[in-house]
C-alpha positions in Angstrom: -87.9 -46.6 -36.3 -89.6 -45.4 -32.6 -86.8 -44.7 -29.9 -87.8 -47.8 -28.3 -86.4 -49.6 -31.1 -83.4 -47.6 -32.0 -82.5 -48.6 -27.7 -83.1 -52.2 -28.7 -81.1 -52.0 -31.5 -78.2 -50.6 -29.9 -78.4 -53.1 -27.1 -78.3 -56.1 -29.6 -74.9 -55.1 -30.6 -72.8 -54.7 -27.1 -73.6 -58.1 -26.3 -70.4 -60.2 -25.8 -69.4 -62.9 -28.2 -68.6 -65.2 -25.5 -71.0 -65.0 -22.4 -69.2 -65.2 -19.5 -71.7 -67.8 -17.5 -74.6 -69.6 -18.5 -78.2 -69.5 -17.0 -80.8 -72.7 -17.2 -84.2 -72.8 -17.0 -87.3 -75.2 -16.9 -90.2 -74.2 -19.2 -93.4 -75.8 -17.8 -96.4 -75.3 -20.5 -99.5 -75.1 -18.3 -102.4 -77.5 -18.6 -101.3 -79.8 -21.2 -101.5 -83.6 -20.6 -99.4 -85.1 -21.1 -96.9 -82.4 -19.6 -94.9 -80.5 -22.6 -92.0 -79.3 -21.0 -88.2 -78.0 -22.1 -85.4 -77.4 -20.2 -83.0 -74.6 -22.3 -79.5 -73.0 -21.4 -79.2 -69.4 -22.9 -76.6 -66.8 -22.1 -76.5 -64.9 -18.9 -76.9 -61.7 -20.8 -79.8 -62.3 -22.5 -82.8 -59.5 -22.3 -86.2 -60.8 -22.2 -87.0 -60.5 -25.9 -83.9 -63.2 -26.4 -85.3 -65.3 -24.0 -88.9 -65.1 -25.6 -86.9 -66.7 -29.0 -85.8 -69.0 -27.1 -88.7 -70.3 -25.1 -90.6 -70.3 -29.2 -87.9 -72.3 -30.6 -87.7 -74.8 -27.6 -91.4 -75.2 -27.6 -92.1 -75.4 -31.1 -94.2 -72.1 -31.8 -93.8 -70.4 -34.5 -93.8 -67.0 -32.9 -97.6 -66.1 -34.5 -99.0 -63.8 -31.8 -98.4 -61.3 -29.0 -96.5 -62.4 -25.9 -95.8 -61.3 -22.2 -93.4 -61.7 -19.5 -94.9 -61.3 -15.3 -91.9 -61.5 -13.2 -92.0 -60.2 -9.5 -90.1 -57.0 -8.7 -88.6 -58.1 -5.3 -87.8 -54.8 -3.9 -91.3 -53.5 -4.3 -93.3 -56.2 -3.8 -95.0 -56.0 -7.0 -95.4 -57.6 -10.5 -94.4 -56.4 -13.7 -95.3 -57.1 -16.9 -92.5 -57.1 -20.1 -93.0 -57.9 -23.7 -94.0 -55.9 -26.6 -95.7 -52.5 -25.3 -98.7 -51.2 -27.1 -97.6 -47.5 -28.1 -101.1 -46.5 -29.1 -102.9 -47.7 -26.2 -99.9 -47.5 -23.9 -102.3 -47.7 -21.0 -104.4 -50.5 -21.8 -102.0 -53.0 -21.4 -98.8 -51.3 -20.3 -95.2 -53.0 -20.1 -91.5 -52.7 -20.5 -90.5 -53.4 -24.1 -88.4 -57.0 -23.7 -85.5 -56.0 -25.7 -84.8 -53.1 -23.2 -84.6 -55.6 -20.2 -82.2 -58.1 -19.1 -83.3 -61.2 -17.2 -81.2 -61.4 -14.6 -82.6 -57.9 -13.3 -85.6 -60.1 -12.3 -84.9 -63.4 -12.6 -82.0 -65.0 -10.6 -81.2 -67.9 -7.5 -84.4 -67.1 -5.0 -86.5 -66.2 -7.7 -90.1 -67.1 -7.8 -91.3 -68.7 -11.8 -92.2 -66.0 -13.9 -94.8 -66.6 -16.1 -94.5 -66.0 -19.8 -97.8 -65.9 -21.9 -98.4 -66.7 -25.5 -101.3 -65.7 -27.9 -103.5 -63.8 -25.4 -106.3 -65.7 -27.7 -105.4 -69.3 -26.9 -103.6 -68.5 -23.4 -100.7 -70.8 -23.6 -99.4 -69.8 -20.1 -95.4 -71.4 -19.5 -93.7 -71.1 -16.3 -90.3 -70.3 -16.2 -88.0 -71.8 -13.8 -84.7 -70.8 -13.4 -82.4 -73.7 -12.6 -79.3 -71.9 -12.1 -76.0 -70.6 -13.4 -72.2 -72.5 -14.4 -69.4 -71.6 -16.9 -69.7 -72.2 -20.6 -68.4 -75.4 -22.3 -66.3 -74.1 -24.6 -67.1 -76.4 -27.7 -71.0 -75.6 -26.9 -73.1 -73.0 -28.8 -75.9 -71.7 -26.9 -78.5 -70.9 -26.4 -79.6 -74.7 -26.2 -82.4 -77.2 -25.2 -81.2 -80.1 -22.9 -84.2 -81.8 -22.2 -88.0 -81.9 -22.9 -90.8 -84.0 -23.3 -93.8 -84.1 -25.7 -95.0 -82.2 -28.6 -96.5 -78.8 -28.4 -99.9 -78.0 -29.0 -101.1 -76.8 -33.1 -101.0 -73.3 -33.1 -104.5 -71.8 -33.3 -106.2 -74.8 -31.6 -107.9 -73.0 -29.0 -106.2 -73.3 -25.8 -105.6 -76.4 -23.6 -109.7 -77.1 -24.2 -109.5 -76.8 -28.0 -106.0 -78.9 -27.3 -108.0 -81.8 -25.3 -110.9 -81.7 -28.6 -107.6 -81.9 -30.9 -106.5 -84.9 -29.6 -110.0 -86.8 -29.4 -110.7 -85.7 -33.1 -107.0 -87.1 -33.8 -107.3 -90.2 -32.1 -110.9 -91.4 -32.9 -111.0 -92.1 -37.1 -114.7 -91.9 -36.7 -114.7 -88.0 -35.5 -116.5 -86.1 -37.5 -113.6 -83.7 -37.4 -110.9 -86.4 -37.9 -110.0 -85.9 -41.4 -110.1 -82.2 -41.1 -107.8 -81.5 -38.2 -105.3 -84.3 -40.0 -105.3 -82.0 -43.1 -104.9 -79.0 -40.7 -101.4 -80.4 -39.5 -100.3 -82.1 -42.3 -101.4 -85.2 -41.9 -99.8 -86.3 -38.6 -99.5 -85.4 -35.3 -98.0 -87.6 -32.3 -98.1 -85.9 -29.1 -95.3 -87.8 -27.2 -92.6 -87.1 -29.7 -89.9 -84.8 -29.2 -86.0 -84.7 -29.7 -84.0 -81.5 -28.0 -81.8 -82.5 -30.5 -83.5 -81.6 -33.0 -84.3 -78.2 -31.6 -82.4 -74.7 -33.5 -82.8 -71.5 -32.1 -82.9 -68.5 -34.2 -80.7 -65.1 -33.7 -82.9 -63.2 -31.5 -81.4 -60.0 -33.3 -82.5 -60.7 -36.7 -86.1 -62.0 -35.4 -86.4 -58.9 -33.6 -85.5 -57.2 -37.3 -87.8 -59.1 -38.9 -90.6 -58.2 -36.3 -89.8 -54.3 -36.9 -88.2 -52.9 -39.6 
């Protein structure tokens, strides 16, 4: 295990039982049409690696690829990226490791969207709005999704152009590609369903466990 890990390990276990407020936040996936949006309410101490799980599980992705956080340092005037640093190329693509981070050092009332990007392949590019802050309900579990609208795109599909193709091959029985893409999805899609009901987040400890160990 790197030292990077053992530090996110560590701060996985001094998190409090019972957070003490609440934030919300908008997630806006980017060119998608119709818009497929979620609106989730995690706990105030979460680091950017919880919030990653949560934005997955909201959405619908099944956490495949490679992701990244660009918030705005305020007090330098500069962006930074967070998510999962490269530590043999650490200057291709540098950035803070996301379990080492809490939100709220960038995120918080004033705050311009930060942008969280998933599958550098495909470029599914999210905004993330933060909404605001209130006290826990106490029979509530969080994190959890309050709102939303529409289906997320099939992983792998090719970005919001390969998304548009999808759903002209899906519609149109006499696509040459029709058949296929069904098959590829398991025999149905329909973009304009989704239920936050439905929706059930993982523990962003044991996914980061699974990820490395």
């Amino acid at each position: 295990m790197t030292k990077k890990q053992t530090s996110a390990r560590k701060r996985s276990v001094v998190r409090r039982a019972h957070p003490a407020l609440i934030n919300q936040f908008l997630i806006v996936l980017s060119n998608t049409n119709p818009l497929v949006w979620r609106r989730i309410q995690v706990p105030e101490d979460y680091t950017f690696w919880d919030l990653h799980v949560a934005i997955q599980d909201a959405i619908g992705w099944l956490d495949y690829h490679l992701h990244q956080f660009t918030v705005v340092n305020e007090d330098k005037g500069v962006a930074v990226r967070i998510g999962i640093p490269d530590e043999d190329f650490p200057d291709e693509r540098p950035c803070l490791p996301g379990w080492e981070v809490l939100v709220s050092d960038y995120v918080r009332d004033g705050s311009p969207p930060a942008l969280y990007l998933y599958d550098f392949g495909d470029a599914w590019n999210h905004a993330v709005i933060y909404e605001g802050w209130f006290g826990p309900e106490p029979s509530v579990r969080y994190p959890r999704c309050v709102g939303g609208a529409n289906a997320r795109p099939p992983e792998d599909c090719g970005g919001p152009h390969g998304f548009e193709e999808f759903k002209r091959a899906i519609a149109d029985p006499k696509h040459p590609e029709h058949n296929e893409y069904l098959v590829w999805v398991g025999g149905n899609y329909e973009v304009e369903i989704f239920d936050p009901t439905a929706v059930r987040f993982d523990d962003p400890r044991e996914r980061w466990r699974v990820a490395f160990q």
